[in-house]
ZAMARGU-4260 file (C-alpha; in steps of 0.2 Angstrom, whole numbers, plus 5000, padded with zeros to 4 digits):
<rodrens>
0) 5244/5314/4949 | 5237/5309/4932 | 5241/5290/4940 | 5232/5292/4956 | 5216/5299/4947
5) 5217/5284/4938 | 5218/5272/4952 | 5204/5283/4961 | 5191/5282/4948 | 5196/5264/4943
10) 5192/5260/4963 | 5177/5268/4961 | 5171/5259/4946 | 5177/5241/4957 | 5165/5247/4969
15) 5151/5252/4959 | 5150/5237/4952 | 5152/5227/4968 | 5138/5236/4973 | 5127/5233/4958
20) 5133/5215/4961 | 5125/5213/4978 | 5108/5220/4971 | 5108/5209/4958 | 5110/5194/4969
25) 5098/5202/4982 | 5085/5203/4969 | 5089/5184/4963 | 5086/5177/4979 | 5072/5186/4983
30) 5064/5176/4966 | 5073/5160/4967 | 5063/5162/4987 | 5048/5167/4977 | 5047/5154/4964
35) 5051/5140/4978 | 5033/5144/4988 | 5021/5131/4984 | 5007/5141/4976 | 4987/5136/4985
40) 4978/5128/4977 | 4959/5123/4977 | 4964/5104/4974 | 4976/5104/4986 | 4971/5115/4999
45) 4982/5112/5016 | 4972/5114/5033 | 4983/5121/5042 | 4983/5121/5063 | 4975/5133/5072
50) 4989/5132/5084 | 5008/5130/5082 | 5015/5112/5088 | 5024/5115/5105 | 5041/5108/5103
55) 5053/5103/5117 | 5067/5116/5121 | 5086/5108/5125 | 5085/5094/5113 | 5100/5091/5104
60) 5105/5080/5090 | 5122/5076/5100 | 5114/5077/5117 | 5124/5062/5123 | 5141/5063/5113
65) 5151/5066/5128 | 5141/5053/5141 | 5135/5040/5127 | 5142/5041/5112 | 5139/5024/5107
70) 5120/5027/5108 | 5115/5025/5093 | 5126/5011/5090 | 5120/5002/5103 | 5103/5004/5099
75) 5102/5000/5082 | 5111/4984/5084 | 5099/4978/5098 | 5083/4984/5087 | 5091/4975/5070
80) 5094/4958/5081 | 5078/4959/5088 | 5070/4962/5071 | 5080/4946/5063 | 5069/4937/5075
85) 5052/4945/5075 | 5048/4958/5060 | 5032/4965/5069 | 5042/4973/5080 | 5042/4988/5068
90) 5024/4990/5068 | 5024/4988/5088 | 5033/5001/5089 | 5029/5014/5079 | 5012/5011/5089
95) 5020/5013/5105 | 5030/5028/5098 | 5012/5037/5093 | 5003/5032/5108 | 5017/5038/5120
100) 5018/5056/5112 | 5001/5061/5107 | 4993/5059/5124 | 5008/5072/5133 | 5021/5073/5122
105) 5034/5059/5121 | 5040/5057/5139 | 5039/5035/5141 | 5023/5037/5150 | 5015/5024/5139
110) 5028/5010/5145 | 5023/5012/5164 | 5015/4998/5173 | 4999/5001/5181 | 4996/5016/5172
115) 4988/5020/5152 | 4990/5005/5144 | 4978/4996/5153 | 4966/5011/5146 | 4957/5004/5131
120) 4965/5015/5118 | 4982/5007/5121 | 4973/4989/5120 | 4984/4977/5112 | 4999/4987/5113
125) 5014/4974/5104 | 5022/4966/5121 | 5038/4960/5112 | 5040/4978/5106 | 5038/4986/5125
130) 5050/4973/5132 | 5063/4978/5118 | 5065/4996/5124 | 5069/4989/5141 | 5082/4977/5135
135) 5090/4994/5125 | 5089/5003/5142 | 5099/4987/5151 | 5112/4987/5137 | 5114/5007/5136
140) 5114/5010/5156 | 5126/4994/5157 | 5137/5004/5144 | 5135/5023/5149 | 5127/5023/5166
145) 5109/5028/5167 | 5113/5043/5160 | 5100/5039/5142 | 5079/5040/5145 | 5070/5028/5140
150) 5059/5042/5132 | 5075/5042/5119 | 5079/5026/5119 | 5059/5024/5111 | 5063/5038/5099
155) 5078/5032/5091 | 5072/5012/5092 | 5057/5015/5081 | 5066/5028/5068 | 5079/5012/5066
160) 5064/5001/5064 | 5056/5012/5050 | 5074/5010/5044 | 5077/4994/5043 | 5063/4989/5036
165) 5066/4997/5023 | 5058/5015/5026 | 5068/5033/5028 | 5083/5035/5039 | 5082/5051/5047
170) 5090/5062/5061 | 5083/5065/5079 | 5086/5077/5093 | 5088/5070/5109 | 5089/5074/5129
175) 5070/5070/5134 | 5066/5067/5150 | 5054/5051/5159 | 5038/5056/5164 | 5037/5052/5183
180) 5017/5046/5182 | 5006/5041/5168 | 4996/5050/5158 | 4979/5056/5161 | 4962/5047/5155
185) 4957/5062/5146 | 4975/5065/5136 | 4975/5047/5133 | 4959/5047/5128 | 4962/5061/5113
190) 4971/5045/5106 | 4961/5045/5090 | 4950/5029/5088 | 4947/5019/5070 | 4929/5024/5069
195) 4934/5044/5066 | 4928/5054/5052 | 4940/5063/5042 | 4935/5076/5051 | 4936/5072/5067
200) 4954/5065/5062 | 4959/5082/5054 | 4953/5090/5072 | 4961/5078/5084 | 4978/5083/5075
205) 4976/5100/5073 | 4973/5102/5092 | 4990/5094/5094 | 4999/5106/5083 | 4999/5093/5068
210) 4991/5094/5050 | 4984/5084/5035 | 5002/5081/5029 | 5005/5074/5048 | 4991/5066/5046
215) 4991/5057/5031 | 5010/5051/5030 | 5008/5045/5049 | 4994/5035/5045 | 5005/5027/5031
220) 5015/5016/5046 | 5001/5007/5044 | 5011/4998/5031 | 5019/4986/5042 | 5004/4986/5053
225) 4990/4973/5058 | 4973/4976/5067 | 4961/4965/5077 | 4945/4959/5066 | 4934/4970/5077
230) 4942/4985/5072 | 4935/4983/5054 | 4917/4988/5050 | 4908/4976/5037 | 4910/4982/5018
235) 4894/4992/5014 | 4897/4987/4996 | 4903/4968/4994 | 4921/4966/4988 | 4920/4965/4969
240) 4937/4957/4967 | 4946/4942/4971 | 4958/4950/4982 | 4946/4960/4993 | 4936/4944/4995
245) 4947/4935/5002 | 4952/4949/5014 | 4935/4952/5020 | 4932/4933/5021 | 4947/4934/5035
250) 4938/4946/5047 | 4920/4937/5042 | 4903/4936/5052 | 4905/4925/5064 | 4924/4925/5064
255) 4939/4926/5081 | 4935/4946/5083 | 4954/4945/5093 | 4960/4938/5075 | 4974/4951/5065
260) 4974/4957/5047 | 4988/4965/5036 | 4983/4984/5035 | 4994/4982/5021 | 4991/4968/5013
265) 5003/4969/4996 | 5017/4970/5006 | 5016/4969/5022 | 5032/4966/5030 | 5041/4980/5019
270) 5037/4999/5024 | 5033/5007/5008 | 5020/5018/4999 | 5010/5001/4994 | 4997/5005/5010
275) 4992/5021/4998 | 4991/5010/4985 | 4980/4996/4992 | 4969/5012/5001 | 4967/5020/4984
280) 4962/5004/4976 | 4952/4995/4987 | 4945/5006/5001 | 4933/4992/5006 | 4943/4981/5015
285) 4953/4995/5025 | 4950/5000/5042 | 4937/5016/5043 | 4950/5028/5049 | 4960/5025/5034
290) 4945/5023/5021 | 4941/5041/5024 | 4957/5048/5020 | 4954/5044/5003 | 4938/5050/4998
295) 4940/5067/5012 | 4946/5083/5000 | 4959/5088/5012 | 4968/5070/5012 | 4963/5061/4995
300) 4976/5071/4986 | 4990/5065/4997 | 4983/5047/4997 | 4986/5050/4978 | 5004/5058/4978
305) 5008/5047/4990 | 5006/5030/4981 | 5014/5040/4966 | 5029/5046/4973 | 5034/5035/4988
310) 5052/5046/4990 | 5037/5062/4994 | 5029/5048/5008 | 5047/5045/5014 | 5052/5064/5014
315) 5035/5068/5023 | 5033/5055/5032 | 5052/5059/5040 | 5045/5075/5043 | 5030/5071/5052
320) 5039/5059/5064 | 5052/5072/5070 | 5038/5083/5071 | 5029/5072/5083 | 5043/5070/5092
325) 5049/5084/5096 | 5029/5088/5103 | 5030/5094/5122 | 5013/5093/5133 | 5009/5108/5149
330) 5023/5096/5160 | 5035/5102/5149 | 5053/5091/5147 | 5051/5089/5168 | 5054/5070/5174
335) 5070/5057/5177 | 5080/5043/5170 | 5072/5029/5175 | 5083/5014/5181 | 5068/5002/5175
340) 5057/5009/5160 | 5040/5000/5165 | 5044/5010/5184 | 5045/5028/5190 | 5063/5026/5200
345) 5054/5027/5218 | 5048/5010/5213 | 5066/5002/5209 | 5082/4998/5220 | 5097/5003/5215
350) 5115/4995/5222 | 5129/5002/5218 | 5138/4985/5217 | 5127/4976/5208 | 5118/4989/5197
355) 5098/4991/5196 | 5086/4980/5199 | 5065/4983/5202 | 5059/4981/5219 | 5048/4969/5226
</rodrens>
């Protein structure tokens, strides 16, 4: 009896102190969960969205492990062959990538003919670039049937362009559909233009779910970009060093206004944090829409801790990308595959001998 008391009170005691132990690591969490919150503050303020970003529903990171899995493969290999030949490729599509999925959402509607790229926000839209994700979709449909969107296919060619070129890797969900039509002039048109304010920046992505994070660390693609001389507004104080002479002599008085300048000009086949460093250096010879950023309170501090810290850029600008591409407009993920990416599938003829070719 004296033996089973024992054994009673020694469970008892086990469990008492199995119990305290679950408090204890309760209460731990609970301020390691604490300590981990950013703490506001007034330098740093975040403007947050007055809206939440609508995200697709059903995408999946192995969306097409059973009917592609060599996807990725494919693509990356196609993209890394292409860039061997043609580095702007990078920049072309990180440009198409924005422009597709800002309007609506990413859904390829960008890459239709006869539809929003002849809209003068999608001016200049990198050629080479739109023609890559066709050749992807030959190779992939070739491979797997024409079971991948090109809406994907644009998705995971630009992340391995950031790659490649030296930026983050980073992991995308997949199983969007191909929007059937273009998209409106008025959803194209909330594309924002180089001659926003801060302000007017900091609105046009926070109607689109998106914030000053978003917005900042998106605007550092412009590392491997390049923009047209009438894009630039004249210094309203003359370049005081060598440098930002010689970059404002490029888009000069006078001068091809079709002509293209770095945006980046320290390196600018490389993505890297250096776009931050040349905006928060030498904000005279940058285009408005990036000048702002770096005098605006809500954004200059990111500038900052941007250049300083490009692992932050690359973490955040990750972020940001599968953010924006995981955004769903009022269609919702409605649409097809698309046997050709510059046609809704009414417009193409498919044999089922010979495979798919467009239509007269």
């Amino acid at each position: 009896m004296a033996i089973e008391n024992h054994h009673h009170r020694t469970g008892k005691m086990a469990m008492n102190r199995s119990r305290r132990l679950q408090v204890l690591l309760v209460l731990a969490a609970a301020i390691v969960g604490a300590e981990a919150r950013p703490r506001s503050s007034s330098a740093a303020a975040v403007v947050t969205s007055s809206k939440n970003a609508s995200m697709v529903s059903g995408l999946s990171h192995y969306f097409y492990l059973d009917s592609c899995p060599q996807l990725e493969t494919l693509v990356r290999s196609t993209v890394e062959s292409a860039m061997n030949q043609n580095v702007r490729l990078t920049a072309g599509l990180l440009r198409i990538f924005f422009h597709d999925c800002f309007p609506q959402g990413c859904d390829a509607s960008i890459l239709l003919d006869n539809g929003e790229r002849q809209l003068p926000p999608n001016a200049g839209l990198q050629q080479a670039a739109l023609q890559l994700i066709e050749d992807i979709r030959v190779k992939v449909h070739a491979a797997c049937g024409p079971t991948v969107s090109c809406a994907d296919i644009l998705v995971l060619a630009t992340r391995d362009a950031v790659n490649l070129a030296g930026g983050p890797a980073y992991t995308v969900s997949l199983g969007r559909m191909d929007s059937g039509a273009p998209a409106s002039q008025n959803d194209v048109f909330t594309l924002p233009p180089p001659s926003f304010t801060a302000d007017q920046l900091l609105k046009a992505f926070s109607d689109k779910g998106l914030d000053n994070f978003d917005l900042v660390a998106l605007s550092g693609a412009h590392t491997v970009g390049k923009a047209r001389c009438t894009n630039f507004d004249a210094p309203t104080t003359p370049p005081r060093d060598d440098l930002g002479k010689c970059l404002a002599g490029i888009c000069s008085a006078g001068g091809d206004p079709n002509r293209l300048r770095d945006l980046d000009f320290l390196t600018p086949e490389v993505f890297d944090n250096m776009y931050f460093t040349g905006l928060r250096v030498n904000k005279a010879v940058m285009l408005n829409s990036d000048q702002v950023l770096a005098t605006h309170p809500n954004t200059n501090w990111l500038v900052s801790g941007f250049a300083d810290n490009h692992w932050w850029f690359f973490q955040q600008f990750a972020t940001s990308m599968v953010k924006m591409s995981e955004m769903k407009g009022p269609q919702g993920n409605v649409g097809e595959i698309r046997r050709n990416c510059f046609r809704p599938n009414s417009g193409v003829r498919i044999n089922a001998d010979e495979g798919l070719s467009a239509s007269a």
